[in-house]
PAZA-812576 format. One record per residue (C-alpha): x, y, z. Coordinates in steps of 0.5 Angstrom, whole numbers, plus 500, padded with zeros to 3 digits. Each point is the difference from the previous one (the first is absolute). Layout:
<sites>
+-----+-----+-----+
:   x :   y :   z :
+-----+-----+-----+
:   X :   Y :   Z :
...
+-----+-----+-----+
</sites>
This chain:
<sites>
+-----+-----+-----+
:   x :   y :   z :
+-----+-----+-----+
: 419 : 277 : 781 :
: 502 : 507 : 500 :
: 497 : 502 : 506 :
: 502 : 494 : 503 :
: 507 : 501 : 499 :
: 499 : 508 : 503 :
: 497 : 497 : 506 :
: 505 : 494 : 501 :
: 505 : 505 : 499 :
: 497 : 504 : 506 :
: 499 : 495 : 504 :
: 507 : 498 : 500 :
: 502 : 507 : 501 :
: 497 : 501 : 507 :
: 501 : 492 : 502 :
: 508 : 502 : 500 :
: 500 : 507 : 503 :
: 500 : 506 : 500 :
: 508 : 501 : 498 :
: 498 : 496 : 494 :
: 497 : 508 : 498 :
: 505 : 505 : 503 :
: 503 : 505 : 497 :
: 504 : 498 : 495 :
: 508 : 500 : 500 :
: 504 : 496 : 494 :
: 497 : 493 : 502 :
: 493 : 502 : 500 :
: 499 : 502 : 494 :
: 503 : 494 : 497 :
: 495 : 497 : 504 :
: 495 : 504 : 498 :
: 502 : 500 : 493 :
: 500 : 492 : 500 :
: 493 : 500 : 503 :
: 496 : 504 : 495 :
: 505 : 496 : 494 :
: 497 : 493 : 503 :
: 493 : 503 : 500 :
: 501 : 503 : 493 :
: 502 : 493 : 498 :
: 494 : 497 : 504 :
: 495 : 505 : 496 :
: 502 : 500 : 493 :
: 504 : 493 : 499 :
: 494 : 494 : 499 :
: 506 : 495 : 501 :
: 500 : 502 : 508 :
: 495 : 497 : 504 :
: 498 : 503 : 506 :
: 503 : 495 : 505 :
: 508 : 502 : 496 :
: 498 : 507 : 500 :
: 498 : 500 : 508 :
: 506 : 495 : 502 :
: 505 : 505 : 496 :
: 496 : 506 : 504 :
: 501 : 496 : 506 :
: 507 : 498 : 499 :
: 502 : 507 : 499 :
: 496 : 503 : 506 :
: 503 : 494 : 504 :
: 507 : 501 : 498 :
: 500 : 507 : 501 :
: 497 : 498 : 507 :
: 506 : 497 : 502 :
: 505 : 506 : 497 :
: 497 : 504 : 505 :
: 499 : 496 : 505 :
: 507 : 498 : 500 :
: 502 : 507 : 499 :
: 497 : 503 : 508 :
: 504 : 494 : 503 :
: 507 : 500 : 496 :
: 503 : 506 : 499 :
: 504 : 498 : 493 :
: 493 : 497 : 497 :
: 497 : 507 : 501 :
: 506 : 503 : 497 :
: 500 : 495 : 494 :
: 493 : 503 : 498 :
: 499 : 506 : 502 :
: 506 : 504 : 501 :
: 502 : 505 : 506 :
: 499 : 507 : 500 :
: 506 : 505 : 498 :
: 502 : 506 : 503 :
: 500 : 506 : 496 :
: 501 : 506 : 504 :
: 503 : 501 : 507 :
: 500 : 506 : 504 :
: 498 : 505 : 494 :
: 505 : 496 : 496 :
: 499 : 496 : 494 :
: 504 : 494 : 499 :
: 502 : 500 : 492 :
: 503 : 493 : 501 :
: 492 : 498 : 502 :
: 497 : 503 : 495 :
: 504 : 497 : 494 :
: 499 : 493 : 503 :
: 492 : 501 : 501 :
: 500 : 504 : 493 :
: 497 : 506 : 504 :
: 501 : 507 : 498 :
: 501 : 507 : 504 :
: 494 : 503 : 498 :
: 496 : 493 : 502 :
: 502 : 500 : 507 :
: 500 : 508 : 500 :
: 492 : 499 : 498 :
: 499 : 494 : 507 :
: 503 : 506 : 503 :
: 495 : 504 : 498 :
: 494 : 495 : 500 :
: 502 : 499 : 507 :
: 499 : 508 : 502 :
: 507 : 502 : 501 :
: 503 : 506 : 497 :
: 507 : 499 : 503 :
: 504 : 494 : 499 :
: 503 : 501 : 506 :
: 492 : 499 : 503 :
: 501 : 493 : 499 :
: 505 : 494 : 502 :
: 498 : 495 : 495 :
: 497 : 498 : 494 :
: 500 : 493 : 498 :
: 498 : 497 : 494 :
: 495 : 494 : 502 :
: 500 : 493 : 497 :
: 494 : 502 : 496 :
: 503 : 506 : 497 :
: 497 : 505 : 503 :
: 503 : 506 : 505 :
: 500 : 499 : 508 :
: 502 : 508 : 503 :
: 502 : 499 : 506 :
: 500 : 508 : 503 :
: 505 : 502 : 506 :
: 498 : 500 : 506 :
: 501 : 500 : 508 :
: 500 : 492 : 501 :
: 501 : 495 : 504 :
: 500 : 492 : 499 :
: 501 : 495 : 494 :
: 501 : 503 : 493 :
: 495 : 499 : 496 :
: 507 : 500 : 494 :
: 502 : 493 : 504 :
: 501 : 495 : 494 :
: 501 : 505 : 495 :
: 506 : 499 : 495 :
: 504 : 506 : 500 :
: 506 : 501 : 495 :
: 508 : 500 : 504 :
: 501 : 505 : 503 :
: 493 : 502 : 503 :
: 501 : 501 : 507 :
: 497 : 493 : 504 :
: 498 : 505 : 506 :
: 493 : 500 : 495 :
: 499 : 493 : 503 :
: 499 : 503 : 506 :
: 496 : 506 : 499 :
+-----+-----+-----+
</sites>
Protein backbone atom coordinates (compact mmCIF):
# COMPACT_ATOMS: atom_id res chain seq x y z
CA UNK A 1 0.00 0.00 0.00
CA UNK A 2 3.06 2.29 0.73
CA UNK A 3 4.14 2.21 -2.71
CA UNK A 4 1.17 2.62 -4.16
CA UNK A 5 0.21 5.75 -2.09
CA UNK A 6 3.95 7.29 -3.07
CA UNK A 7 3.13 6.42 -6.67
CA UNK A 8 -0.44 8.16 -6.63
CA UNK A 9 1.03 10.85 -5.02
CA UNK A 10 3.49 11.22 -8.00
CA UNK A 11 1.08 10.79 -10.24
CA UNK A 12 -1.34 13.52 -9.02
CA UNK A 13 1.79 15.77 -8.66
CA UNK A 14 2.83 15.72 -12.55
CA UNK A 15 -1.11 15.53 -13.46
CA UNK A 16 -1.72 19.07 -12.17
CA UNK A 17 1.52 20.79 -13.41
CA UNK A 18 4.51 21.96 -12.56
CA UNK A 19 3.61 25.08 -10.29
CA UNK A 20 2.16 22.34 -8.08
CA UNK A 21 6.24 22.28 -7.11
CA UNK A 22 7.48 25.68 -7.35
CA UNK A 23 9.66 27.31 -5.29
CA UNK A 24 8.03 27.89 -2.17
CA UNK A 25 6.36 30.90 -0.94
CA UNK A 26 3.99 30.65 2.44
CA UNK A 27 1.16 28.74 0.57
CA UNK A 28 3.29 26.08 -0.91
CA UNK A 29 4.73 25.22 2.06
CA UNK A 30 1.51 24.85 3.65
CA UNK A 31 0.65 22.94 0.67
CA UNK A 32 3.50 20.88 0.84
CA UNK A 33 3.25 20.14 4.71
CA UNK A 34 -0.27 18.99 4.06
CA UNK A 35 0.63 16.71 1.39
CA UNK A 36 3.41 14.73 3.10
CA UNK A 37 0.84 14.73 6.59
CA UNK A 38 -1.76 12.98 4.45
CA UNK A 39 0.84 10.70 2.98
CA UNK A 40 2.00 9.96 6.61
CA UNK A 41 -1.39 9.55 7.63
CA UNK A 42 -2.07 6.92 4.65
CA UNK A 43 1.23 4.76 5.86
CA UNK A 44 0.84 4.69 9.16
CA UNK A 45 -3.14 4.85 10.12
CA UNK A 46 -4.41 1.15 8.95
CA UNK A 47 -8.10 2.74 9.32
CA UNK A 48 -7.26 4.69 6.09
CA UNK A 49 -7.67 3.07 2.92
CA UNK A 50 -5.96 3.75 -0.23
CA UNK A 51 -9.06 5.26 -1.76
CA UNK A 52 -9.38 8.01 1.40
CA UNK A 53 -5.79 8.77 1.40
CA UNK A 54 -5.64 8.96 -2.59
CA UNK A 55 -9.07 11.11 -2.54
CA UNK A 56 -7.44 13.59 0.33
CA UNK A 57 -4.21 13.74 -1.82
CA UNK A 58 -6.46 14.38 -4.78
CA UNK A 59 -8.61 16.85 -2.98
CA UNK A 60 -5.71 19.03 -1.64
CA UNK A 61 -3.29 18.94 -5.18
CA UNK A 62 -6.81 19.83 -6.87
CA UNK A 63 -7.52 22.87 -4.21
CA UNK A 64 -4.37 24.22 -4.62
CA UNK A 65 -4.89 23.95 -8.46
CA UNK A 66 -7.32 26.30 -8.08
CA UNK A 67 -5.64 28.70 -5.85
CA UNK A 68 -3.13 28.91 -8.29
CA UNK A 69 -4.84 29.05 -11.20
CA UNK A 70 -7.32 31.88 -10.00
CA UNK A 71 -4.03 33.91 -8.69
CA UNK A 72 -2.44 34.09 -12.57
CA UNK A 73 -5.82 35.46 -13.54
CA UNK A 74 -6.95 37.61 -10.47
CA UNK A 75 -4.80 39.90 -8.92
CA UNK A 76 -6.52 40.17 -5.41
CA UNK A 77 -6.31 36.03 -5.44
CA UNK A 78 -2.59 36.17 -5.97
CA UNK A 79 -2.16 38.56 -3.11
CA UNK A 80 -4.48 36.47 -0.64
CA UNK A 81 -2.03 33.63 -1.22
CA UNK A 82 1.23 34.73 -1.98
CA UNK A 83 1.99 38.22 -0.90
CA UNK A 84 3.54 40.93 -3.10
CA UNK A 85 7.32 41.57 -2.86
CA UNK A 86 8.39 44.44 -0.85
CA UNK A 87 11.03 46.98 -1.40
CA UNK A 88 13.85 47.18 1.12
CA UNK A 89 16.51 49.44 -0.22
CA UNK A 90 16.11 52.10 -3.02
CA UNK A 91 18.73 54.07 -4.64
CA UNK A 92 21.55 52.78 -1.84
CA UNK A 93 19.15 53.71 0.98
CA UNK A 94 17.44 51.48 3.25
CA UNK A 95 13.87 51.91 4.09
CA UNK A 96 13.48 51.42 7.99
CA UNK A 97 9.89 51.53 7.63
CA UNK A 98 10.33 48.32 5.39
CA UNK A 99 12.47 46.57 7.19
CA UNK A 100 10.25 46.69 10.33
CA UNK A 101 7.27 45.59 8.71
CA UNK A 102 9.00 42.46 6.84
CA UNK A 103 11.15 41.63 9.96
CA UNK A 104 14.17 42.02 7.85
CA UNK A 105 17.60 43.37 9.37
CA UNK A 106 20.25 45.88 7.99
CA UNK A 107 22.71 43.24 8.23
CA UNK A 108 20.39 40.69 6.09
CA UNK A 109 19.87 43.27 3.30
CA UNK A 110 23.87 44.32 3.48
CA UNK A 111 24.61 40.35 3.30
CA UNK A 112 21.78 40.32 -0.54
CA UNK A 113 24.29 43.21 -1.37
CA UNK A 114 26.88 41.10 -1.04
CA UNK A 115 25.74 38.08 -2.47
CA UNK A 116 24.91 39.87 -5.37
CA UNK A 117 28.81 41.33 -5.82
CA UNK A 118 28.12 44.99 -5.04
CA UNK A 119 30.75 46.72 -2.75
CA UNK A 120 28.93 49.69 -2.69
CA UNK A 121 25.52 50.48 -1.74
CA UNK A 122 25.22 53.02 -4.19
CA UNK A 123 25.86 50.09 -6.84
CA UNK A 124 22.44 48.83 -6.62
CA UNK A 125 19.10 50.66 -7.15
CA UNK A 126 17.20 48.11 -5.41
CA UNK A 127 16.69 45.26 -3.10
CA UNK A 128 13.33 43.37 -3.00
CA UNK A 129 12.47 40.99 -0.38
CA UNK A 130 10.42 37.92 -2.67
CA UNK A 131 7.30 36.38 -1.61
CA UNK A 132 9.24 33.42 -1.05
CA UNK A 133 11.70 35.13 1.37
CA UNK A 134 14.44 35.46 -0.52
CA UNK A 135 16.67 38.84 -1.86
CA UNK A 136 16.24 40.23 -5.41
CA UNK A 137 19.65 42.86 -6.09
CA UNK A 138 18.69 45.02 -8.61
CA UNK A 139 22.09 46.49 -9.73
CA UNK A 140 21.98 50.12 -10.96
CA UNK A 141 22.53 50.67 -14.30
CA UNK A 142 22.11 52.72 -17.63
CA UNK A 143 18.60 51.40 -18.91
CA UNK A 144 15.96 51.92 -20.46
CA UNK A 145 12.10 50.04 -20.60
CA UNK A 146 9.77 48.69 -17.85
CA UNK A 147 11.26 48.18 -14.56
CA UNK A 148 11.73 45.02 -13.35
CA UNK A 149 10.45 46.78 -9.57
CA UNK A 150 6.74 47.26 -11.43
CA UNK A 151 4.28 45.91 -8.31
CA UNK A 152 6.52 46.01 -5.89
CA UNK A 153 5.25 47.35 -2.51
CA UNK A 154 7.21 50.32 -1.61
CA UNK A 155 6.62 52.26 1.98
CA UNK A 156 5.09 55.91 1.83
CA UNK A 157 7.21 58.01 0.94
CA UNK A 158 9.07 56.04 -1.46
CA UNK A 159 9.28 58.08 -4.89
CA UNK A 160 6.46 56.21 -7.27
CA UNK A 161 9.35 57.29 -10.28
CA UNK A 162 10.40 53.35 -9.19
CA UNK A 163 7.39 52.11 -11.32
CA UNK A 164 9.06 53.86 -14.23
CA UNK A 165 12.52 52.83 -13.86
Amino acid sequence: MSVLAYLCLLSLLRLFGKRTLSKMNAFDLVVTVALGSILATILLNKDVTLAQGVLALALLIGMQFVVTWSSVRVRWVRKLATGEPTLLLYRGALLSQALVKTRVTEDEVLAAVRSAGAGMLNEVHAVVLETDGSFSVVRSGEGSGESSLKGVNRPSGTPPSIING
